[in-house]
Backbone bond lengths (Angstrom), bond angles and torsions (degrees), N, CA, C in turn:
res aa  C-N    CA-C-N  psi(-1)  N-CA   C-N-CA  omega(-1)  CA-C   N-CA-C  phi
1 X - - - 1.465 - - 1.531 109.17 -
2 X 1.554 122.14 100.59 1.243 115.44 148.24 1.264 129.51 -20.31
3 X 1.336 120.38 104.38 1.553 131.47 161.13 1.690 119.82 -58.97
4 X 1.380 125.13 124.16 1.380 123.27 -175.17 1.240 125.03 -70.48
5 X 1.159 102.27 135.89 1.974 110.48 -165.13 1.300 92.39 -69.92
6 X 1.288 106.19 153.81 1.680 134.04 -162.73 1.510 96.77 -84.74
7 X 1.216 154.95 127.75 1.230 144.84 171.53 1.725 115.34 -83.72
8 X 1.214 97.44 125.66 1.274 127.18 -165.54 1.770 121.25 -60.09
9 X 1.515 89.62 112.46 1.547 81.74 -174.82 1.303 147.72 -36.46
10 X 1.373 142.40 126.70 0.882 124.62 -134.39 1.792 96.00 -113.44
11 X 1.518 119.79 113.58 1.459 135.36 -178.36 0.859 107.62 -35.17
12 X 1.181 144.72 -99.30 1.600 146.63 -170.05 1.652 107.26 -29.76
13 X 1.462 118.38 -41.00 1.576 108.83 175.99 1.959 108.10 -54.19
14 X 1.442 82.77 -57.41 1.783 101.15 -179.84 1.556 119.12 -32.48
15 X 1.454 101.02 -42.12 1.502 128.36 -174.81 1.545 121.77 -61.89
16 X 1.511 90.64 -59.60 1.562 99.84 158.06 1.174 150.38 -118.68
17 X 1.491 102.61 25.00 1.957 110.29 126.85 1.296 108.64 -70.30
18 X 1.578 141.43 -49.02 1.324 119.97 -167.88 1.986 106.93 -73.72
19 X 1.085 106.47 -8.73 1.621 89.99 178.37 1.784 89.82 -92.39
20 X 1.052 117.56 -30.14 1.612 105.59 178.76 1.524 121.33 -65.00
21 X 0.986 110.31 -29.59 1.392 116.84 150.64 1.309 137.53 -90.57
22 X 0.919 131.58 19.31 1.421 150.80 137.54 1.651 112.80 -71.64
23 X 1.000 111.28 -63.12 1.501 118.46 173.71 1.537 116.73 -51.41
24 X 1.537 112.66 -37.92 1.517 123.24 -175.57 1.795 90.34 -57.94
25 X 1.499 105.20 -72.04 1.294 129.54 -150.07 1.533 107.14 -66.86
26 X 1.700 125.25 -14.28 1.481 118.62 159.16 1.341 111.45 -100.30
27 X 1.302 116.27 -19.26 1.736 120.07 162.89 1.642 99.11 -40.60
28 X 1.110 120.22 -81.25 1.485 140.00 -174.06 1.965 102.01 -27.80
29 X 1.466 69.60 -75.06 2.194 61.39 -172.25 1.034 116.27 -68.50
30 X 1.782 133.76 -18.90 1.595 122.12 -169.45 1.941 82.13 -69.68
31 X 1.680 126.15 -71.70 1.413 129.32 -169.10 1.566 90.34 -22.31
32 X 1.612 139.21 -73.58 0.960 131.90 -147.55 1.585 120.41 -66.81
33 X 1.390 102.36 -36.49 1.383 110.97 176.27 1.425 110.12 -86.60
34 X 0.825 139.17 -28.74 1.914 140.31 -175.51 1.491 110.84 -108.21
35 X 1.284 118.43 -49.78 1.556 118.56 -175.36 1.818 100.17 135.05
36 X 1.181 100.92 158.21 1.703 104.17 167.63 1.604 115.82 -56.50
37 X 1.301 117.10 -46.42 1.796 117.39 -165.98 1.283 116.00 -105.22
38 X 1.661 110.62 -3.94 1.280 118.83 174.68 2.107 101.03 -68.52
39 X 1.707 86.82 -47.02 1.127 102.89 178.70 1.928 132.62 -57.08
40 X 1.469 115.84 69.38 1.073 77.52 -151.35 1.826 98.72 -99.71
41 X 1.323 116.67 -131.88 1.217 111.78 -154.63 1.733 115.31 -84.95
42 X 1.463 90.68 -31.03 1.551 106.41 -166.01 1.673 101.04 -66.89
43 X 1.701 98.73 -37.21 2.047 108.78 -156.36 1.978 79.77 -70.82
44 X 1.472 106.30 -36.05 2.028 86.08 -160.82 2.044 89.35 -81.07
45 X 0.932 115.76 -24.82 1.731 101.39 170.92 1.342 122.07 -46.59
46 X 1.563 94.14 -63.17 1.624 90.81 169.08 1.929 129.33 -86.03
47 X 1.224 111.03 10.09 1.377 114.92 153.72 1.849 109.41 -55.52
48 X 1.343 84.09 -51.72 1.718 101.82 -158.84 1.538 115.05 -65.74
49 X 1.600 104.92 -26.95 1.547 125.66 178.84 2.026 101.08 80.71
50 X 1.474 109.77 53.94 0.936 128.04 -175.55 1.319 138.64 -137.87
51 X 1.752 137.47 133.85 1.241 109.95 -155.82 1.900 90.72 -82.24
52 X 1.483 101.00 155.37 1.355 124.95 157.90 1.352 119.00 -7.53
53 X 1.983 103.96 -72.76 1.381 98.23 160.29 1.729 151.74 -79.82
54 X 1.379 79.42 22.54 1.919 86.69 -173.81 1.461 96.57 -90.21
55 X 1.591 118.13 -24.83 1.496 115.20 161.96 1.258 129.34 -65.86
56 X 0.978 132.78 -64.61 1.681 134.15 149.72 1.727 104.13 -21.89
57 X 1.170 127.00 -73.88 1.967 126.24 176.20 1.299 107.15 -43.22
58 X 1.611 128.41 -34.08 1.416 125.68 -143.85 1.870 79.46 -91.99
59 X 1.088 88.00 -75.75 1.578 97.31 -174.11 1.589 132.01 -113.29
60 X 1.023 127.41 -40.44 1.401 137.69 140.88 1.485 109.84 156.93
61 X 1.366 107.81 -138.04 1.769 95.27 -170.78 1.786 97.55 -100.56
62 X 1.426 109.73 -176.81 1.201 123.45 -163.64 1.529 135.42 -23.28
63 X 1.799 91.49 -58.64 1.654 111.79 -167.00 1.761 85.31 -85.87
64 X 1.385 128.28 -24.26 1.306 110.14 160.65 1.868 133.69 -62.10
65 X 1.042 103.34 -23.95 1.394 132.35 169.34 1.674 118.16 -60.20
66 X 1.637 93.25 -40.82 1.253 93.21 -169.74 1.409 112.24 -98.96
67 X 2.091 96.01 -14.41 1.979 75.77 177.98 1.358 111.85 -106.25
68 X 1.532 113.11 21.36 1.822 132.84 144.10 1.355 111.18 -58.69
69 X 1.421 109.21 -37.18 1.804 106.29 174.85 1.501 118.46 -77.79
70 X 1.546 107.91 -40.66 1.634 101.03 -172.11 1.445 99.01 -68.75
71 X 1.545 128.21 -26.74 1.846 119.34 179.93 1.701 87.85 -55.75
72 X 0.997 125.01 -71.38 1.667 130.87 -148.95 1.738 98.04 -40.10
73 X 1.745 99.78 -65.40 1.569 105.41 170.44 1.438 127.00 -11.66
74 X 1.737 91.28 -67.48 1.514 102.35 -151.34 2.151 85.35 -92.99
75 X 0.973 155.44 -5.35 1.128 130.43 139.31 1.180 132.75 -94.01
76 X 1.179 134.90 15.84 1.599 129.80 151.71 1.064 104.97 61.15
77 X 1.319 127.49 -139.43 1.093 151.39 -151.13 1.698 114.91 -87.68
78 X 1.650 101.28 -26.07 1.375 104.07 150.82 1.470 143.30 -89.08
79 X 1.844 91.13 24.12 1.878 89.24 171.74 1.453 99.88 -66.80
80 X 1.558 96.34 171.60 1.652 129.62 -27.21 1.431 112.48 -60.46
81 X 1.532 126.32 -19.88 1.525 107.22 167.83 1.162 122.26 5.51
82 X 1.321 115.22 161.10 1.198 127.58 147.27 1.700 136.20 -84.91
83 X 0.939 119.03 127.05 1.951 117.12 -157.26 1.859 82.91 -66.34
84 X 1.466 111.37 -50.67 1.828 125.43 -149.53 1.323 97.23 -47.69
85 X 1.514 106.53 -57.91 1.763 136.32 -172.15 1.659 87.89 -44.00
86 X 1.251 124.42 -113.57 1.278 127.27 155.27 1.620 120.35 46.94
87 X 1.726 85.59 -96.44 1.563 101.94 170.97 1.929 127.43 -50.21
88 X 1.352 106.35 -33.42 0.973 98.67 175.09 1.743 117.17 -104.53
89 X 1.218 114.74 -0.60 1.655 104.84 160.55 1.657 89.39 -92.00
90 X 0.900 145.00 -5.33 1.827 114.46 153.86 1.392 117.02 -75.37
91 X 1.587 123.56 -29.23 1.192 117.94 179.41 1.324 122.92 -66.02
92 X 2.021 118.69 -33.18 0.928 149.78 -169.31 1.803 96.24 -46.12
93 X 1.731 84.86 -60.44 1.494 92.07 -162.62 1.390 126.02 -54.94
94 X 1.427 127.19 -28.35 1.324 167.17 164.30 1.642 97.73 -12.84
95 X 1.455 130.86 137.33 1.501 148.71 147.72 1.408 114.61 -73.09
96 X 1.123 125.43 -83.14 1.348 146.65 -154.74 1.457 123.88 -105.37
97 X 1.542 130.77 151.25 1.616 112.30 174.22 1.644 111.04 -51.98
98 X 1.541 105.49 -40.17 1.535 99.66 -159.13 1.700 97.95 -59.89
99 X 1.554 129.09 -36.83 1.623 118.95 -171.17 1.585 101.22 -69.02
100 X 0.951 130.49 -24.42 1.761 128.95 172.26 1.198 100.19 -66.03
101 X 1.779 142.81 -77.12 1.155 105.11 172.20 1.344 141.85 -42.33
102 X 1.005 108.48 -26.60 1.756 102.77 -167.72 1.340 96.93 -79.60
103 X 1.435 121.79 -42.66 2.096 111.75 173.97 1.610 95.35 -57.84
104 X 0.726 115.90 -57.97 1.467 117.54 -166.44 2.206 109.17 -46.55
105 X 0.992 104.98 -51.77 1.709 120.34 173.63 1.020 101.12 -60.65
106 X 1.953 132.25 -61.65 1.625 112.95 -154.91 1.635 84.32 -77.00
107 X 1.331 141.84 -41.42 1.025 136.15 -173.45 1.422 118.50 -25.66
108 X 1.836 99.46 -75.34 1.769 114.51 162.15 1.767 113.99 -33.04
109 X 1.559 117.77 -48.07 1.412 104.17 -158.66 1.462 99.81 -96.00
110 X 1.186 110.59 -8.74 1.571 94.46 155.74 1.163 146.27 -98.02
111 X 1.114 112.39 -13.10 1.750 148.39 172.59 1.857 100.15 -59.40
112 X 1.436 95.99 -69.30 1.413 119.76 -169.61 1.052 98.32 -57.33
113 X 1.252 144.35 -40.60 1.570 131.95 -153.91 1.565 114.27 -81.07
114 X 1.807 112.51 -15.68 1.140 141.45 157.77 1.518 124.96 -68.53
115 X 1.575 102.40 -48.13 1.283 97.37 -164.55 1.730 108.77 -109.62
116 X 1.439 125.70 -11.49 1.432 130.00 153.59 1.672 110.96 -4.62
117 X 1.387 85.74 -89.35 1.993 118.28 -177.15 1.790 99.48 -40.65
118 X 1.601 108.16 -45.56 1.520 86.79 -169.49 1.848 118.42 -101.30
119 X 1.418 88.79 -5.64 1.544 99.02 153.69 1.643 129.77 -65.56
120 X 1.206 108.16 -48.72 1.505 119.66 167.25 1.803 106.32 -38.84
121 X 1.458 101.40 -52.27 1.694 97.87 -172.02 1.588 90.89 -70.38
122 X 1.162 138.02 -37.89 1.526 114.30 -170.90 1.776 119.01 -74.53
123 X 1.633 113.07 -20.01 1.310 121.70 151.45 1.124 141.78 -32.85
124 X 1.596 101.64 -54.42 1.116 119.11 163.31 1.505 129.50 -96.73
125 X 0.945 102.80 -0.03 1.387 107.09 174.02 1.592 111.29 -93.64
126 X 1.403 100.72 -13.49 1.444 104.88 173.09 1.331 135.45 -109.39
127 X 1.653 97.31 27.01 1.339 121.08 178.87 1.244 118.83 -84.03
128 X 1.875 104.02 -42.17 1.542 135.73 173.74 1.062 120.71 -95.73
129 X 1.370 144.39 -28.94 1.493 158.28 141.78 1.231 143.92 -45.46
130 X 1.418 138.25 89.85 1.427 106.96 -175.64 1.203 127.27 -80.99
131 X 1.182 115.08 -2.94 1.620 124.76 172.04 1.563 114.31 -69.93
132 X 1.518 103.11 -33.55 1.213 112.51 -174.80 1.547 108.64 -83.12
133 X 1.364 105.80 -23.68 1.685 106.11 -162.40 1.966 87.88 -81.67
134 X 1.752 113.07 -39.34 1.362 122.82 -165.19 2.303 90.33 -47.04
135 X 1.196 99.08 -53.65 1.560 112.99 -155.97 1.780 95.19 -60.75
136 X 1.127 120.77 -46.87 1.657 139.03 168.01 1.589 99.66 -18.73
137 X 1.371 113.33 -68.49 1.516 135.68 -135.60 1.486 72.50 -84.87
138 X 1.363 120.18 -75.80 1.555 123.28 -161.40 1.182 135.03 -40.45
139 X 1.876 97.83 -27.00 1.174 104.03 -177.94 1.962 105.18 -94.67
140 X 0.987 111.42 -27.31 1.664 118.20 150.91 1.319 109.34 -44.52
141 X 0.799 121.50 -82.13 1.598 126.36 -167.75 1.729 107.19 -50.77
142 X 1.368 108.79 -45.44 1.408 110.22 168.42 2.031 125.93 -49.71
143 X 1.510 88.78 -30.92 1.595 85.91 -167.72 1.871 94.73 -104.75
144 X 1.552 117.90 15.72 1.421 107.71 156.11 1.086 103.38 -102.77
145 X 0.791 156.27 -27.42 1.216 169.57 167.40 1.866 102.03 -37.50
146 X 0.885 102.45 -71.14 1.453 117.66 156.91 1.518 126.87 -26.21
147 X 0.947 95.60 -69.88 1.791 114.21 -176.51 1.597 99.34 -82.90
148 X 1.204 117.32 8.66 1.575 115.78 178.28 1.702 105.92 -97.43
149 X 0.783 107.32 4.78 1.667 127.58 178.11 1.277 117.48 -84.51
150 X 2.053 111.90 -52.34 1.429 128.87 177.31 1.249 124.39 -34.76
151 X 1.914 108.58 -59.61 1.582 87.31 -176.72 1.437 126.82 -62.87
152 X 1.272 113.99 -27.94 1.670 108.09 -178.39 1.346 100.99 -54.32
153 X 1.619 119.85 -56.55 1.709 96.30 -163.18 1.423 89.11 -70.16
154 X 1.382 146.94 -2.95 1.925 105.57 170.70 1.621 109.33 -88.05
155 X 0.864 121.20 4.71 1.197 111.46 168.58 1.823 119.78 -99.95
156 X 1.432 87.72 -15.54 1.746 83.79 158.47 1.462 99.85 -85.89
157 X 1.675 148.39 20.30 1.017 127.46 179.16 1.674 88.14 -131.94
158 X 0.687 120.56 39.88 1.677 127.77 173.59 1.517 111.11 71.45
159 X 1.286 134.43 5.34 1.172 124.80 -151.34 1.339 92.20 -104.25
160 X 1.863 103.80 -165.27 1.469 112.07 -176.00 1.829 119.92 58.30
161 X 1.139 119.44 26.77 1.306 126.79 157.73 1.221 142.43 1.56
162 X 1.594 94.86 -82.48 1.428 146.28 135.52 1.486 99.40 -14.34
163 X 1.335 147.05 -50.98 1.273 135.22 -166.59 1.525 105.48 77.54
164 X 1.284 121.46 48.15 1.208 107.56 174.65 1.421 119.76 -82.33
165 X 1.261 111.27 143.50 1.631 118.60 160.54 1.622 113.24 -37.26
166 X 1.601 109.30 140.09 1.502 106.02 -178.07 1.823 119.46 -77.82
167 X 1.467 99.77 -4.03 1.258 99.31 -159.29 1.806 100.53 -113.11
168 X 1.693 100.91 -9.00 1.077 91.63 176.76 1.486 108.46 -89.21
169 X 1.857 128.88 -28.21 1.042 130.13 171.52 1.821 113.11 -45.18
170 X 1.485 96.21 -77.89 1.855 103.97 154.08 1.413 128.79 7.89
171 X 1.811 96.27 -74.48 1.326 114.81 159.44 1.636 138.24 -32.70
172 X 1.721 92.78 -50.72 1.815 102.44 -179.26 1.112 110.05 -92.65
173 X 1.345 132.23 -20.09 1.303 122.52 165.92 1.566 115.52 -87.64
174 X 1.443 120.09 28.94 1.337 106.11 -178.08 1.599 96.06 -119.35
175 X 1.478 96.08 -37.82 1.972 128.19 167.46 1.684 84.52 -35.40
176 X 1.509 96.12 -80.46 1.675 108.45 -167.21 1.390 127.12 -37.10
177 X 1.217 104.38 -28.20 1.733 114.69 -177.81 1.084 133.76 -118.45
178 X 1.157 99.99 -7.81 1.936 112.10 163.13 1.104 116.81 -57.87
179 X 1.778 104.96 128.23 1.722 114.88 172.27 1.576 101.50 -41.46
180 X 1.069 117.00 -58.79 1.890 99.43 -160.95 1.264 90.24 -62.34
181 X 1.513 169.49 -64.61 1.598 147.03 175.23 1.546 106.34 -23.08
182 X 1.129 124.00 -86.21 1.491 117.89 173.89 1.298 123.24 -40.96
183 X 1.768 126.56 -32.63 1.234 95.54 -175.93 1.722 112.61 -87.37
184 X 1.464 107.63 1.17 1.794 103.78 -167.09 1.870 81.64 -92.78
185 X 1.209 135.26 -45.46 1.565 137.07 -159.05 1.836 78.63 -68.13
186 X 1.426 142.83 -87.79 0.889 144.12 179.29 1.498 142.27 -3.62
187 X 1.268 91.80 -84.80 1.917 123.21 -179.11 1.887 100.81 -92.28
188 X 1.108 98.66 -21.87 1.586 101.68 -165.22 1.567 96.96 -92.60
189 X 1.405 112.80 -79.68 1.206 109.74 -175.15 1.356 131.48 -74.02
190 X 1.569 123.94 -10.87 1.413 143.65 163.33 1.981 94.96 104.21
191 X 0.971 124.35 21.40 1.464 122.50 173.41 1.458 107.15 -63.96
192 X 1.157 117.22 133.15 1.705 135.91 164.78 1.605 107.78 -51.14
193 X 1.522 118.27 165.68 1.332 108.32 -168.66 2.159 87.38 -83.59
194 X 1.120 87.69 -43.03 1.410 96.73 -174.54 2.063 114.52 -38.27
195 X 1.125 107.00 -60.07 1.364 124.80 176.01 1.461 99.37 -56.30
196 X 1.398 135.51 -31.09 1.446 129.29 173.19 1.373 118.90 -60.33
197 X 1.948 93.86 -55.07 1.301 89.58 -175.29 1.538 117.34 -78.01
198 X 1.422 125.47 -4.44 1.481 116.02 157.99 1.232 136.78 -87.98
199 X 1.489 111.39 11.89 1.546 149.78 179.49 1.697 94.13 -85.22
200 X 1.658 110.90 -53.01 1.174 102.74 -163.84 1.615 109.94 -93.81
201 X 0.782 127.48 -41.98 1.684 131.35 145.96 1.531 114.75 -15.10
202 X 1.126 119.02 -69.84 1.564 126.82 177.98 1.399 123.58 -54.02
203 X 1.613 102.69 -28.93 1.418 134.03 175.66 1.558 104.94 -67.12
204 X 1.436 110.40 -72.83 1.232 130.90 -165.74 1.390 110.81 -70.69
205 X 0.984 135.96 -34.77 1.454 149.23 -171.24 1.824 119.30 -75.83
206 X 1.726 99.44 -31.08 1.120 137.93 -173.31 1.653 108.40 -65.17
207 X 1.402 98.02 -56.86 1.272 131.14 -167.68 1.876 102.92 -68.55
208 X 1.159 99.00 -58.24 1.486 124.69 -169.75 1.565 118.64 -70.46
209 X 1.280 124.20 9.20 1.019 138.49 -135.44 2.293 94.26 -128.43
């Protein structure tokens, strides 16, 4: 039985993912090297050797640009994956409160060490921006949202004792894992990634207990 030929990639798709990633990947360093608003659309067009609007088609306008970068950030090595997906089939797998912190910590110190640097540009970019400040909040609200899930599975793992409130648990692990925590414990205070993530472990474990 003839096996069916694979259908052949199709160029123009090929074309523009690689100009979409081009655009991602000088988005990233012009924000880092110039600033978000210094940066604006025309200077990363012609970085890229591109008209104006092939940026807007490729990917869209700025604060869209940039929260194309914090996905890239926060999955690493598993783009395009999903980072969320990820995080919670490791949690899934989990016994005990103490193995939830510890996914939860290397999670933070590896996540963070990525997404610090490109959080800072959305900080500040959302000082002067409201698009940028709108994307800020969302992406806050997005990652409690998240961690609003945790206590139930620790209490299917015996934890939470204490009777804690779900929103106050929520709360410290969102405190706990936010780039601006890592980048002031980090870049600020000169802490190792290592010493973070046993900062946040001790933290989290503490709590969860």
């Amino acid at each position: 039985m003839e096996s069916t030929p694979r259908p052949k990639p199709n160029r123009r798709a090929q074309q523009s993912a690689e100009t979409s990633r081009l655009i991602i990947s000088t988005a990233r360093r012009l924000f880092m090297e110039r600033g978000f608003v210094p940066t604006t659309v025309e200077k990363l067009a012609r970085e890229c050797g591109v008209a104006v609007q092939t940026i807007y088609n490729s990917v869209g306008n700025k604060t869209q640009i940039l929260s194309r970068i914090i996905d890239q950030a926060a999955s690493g090595e598993r783009a395009p994956a999903s980072p969320l997906e990820f995080l919670a089939a490791e949690l899934e797998r989990t016994t005990t409160p103490d193995d939830v912190a510890t996914v939860l910590s290397a999670w933070f110190a590896d996540v963070n060490g990525r997404m610090a640097p490109v959080y800072k540009v959305l900080s500040e970019a959302a000082a002067v921006d409201p698009a940028a400040a709108s994307l800020q909040r969302a992406r806050d609200a997005q990652r409690f949202e998240r961690y609003l899930a945790t206590p139930g599975l620790l209490r299917d793992r015996g934890g939470l004792q204490r009777g804690q409130d779900d929103e106050d648990v929520a709360a410290l692990i969102w405190n706990t894992g936010h780039p601006e925590t890592y980048r002031f414990l980090v870049a600020g205070r000169g802490w190792s990634s290592e010493r973070y993530e046993r900062w946040c472990h001790a933290t989290l474990a503490g709590a969860f207990s």
